[in-house]
C-alpha positions in Angstrom: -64.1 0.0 162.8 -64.8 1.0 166.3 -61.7 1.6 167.8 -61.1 3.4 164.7 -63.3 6.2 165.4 -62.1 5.8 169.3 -59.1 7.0 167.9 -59.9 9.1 166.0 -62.1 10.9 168.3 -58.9 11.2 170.6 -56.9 12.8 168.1 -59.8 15.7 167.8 -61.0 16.4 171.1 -58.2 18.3 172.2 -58.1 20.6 169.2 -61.9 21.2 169.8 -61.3 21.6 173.7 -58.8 24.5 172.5 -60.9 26.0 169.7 -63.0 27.1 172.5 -63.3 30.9 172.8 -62.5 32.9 175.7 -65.7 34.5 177.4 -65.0 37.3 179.3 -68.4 39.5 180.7 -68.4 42.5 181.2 -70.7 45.2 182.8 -71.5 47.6 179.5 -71.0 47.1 176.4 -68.4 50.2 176.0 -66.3 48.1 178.5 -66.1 45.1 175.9 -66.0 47.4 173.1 -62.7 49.0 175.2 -61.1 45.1 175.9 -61.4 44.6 172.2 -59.8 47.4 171.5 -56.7 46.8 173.8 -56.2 43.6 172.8 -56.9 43.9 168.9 -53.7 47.0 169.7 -51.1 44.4 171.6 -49.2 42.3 169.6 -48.5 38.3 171.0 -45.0 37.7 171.8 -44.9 34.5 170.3 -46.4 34.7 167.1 -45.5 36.5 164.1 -47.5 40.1 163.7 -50.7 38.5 165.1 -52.3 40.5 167.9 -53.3 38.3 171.3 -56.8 38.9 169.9 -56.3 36.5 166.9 -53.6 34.6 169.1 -54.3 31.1 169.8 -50.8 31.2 171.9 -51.2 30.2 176.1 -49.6 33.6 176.4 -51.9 35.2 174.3 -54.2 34.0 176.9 -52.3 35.3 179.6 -52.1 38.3 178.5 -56.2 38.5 177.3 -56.7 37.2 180.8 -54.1 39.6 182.2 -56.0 42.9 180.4 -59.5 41.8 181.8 -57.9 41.6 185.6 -56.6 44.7 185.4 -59.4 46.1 183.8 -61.9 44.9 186.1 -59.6 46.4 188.8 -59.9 49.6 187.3 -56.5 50.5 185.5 -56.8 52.8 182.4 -55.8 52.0 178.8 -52.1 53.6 179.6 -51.8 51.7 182.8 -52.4 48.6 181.1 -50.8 48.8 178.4 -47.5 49.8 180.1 -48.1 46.9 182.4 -47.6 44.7 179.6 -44.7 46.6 178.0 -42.6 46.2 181.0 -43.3 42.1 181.3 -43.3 41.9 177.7 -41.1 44.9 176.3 -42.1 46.9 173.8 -42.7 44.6 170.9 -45.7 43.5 172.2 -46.9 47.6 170.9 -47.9 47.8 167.2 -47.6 51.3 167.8 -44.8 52.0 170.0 -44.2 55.8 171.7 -41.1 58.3 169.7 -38.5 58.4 172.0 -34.5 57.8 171.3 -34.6 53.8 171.1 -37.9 53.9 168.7 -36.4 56.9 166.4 -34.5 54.5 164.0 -38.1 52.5 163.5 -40.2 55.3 162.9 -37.0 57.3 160.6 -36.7 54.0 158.5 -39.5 54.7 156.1 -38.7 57.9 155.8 -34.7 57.5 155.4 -35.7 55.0 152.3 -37.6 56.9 150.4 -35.4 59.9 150.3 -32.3 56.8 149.4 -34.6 56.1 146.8 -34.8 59.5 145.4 -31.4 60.0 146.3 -30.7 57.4 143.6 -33.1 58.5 141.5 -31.7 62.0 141.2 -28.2 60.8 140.5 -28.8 58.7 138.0 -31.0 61.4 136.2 -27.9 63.8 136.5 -25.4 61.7 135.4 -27.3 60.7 132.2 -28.0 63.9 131.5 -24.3 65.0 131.6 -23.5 62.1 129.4 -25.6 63.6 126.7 -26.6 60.1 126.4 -25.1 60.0 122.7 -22.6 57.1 122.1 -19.1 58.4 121.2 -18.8 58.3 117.4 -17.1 55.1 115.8 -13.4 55.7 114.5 -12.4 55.1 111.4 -11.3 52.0 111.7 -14.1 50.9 113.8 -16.4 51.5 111.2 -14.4 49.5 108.4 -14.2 46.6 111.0 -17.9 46.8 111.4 -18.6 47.0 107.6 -16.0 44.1 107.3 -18.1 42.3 109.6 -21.6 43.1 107.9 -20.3 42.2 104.4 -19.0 38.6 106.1 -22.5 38.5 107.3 -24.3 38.6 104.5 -22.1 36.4 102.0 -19.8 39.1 100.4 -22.7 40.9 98.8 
């Protein structure tokens, strides 16, 4: 049973080593207030939407570790920020800057909904110039039919 729990006690130390938080001090509370708020903005570049604040990723760290450097050096919000877009590019933004590469992004929602009413709009026209009225059975149409509805119903 012993070398059971040895074992076991193996397997979980590391995960427990890493489940370890990152302490970082700071001088005033506005300062840690401001790191939280840079990192909560910068998206990891390994994981899927999760910012390097929730980001158990080793670059997540590097790049918590990398903020609080350059913060205690005295860089501003921009000056980190566009540190890290040019190691990182600009995925790491959730909210990148308009310019001509990001205007396809930021069009995107906008360019759907108007497809959507685009669609919307034609479909609405055309129905309404169809009158939506079936065209009227011929003649022979509507013997076949009562043909078909007297066969039904056993010839009655």
């Amino acid at each position: 049973m012993r070398p059971f729990l040895i074992a076991l006690w193996l397997l979980i130390m590391p995960q427990v080593v890493q489940a370890t938080t990152d302490v970082y001090p700071f001088e005033s509370a506005s300062e840690q207030e401001r790191f939280r708020e840079l990192i909560s903005e910068l998206r990891c570049p390994k994981c899927q939407n999760q910012n390097i604040a929730d980001s158990d990723a080793p670059i997540a760290k590097d790049m918590r570790d990398e903020v609080y450097r350059m913060m205690q050096d005295g860089a501003t919000d921009q000056q980190v920020t566009d540190a890290l877009v040019s190691r990182f590019g600009e995925f790491v933004l959730y909210k990148p800057d308009f310019n001509q590469r990001t205007a396809l992004l930021w069009a995107t929602p906008l360019l759907a909904v108007l497809g959507g009413l685009l669609v919307v709009v034609g479909l609405v026209i055309r129905a309404r110039q169809q009158g939506g009225a079936e065209p009227p059975l011929s003649e022979e149409e509507r013997r076949r039919a009562e043909q078909l509805l007297r066969d039904r119903d056993g010839g009655v």
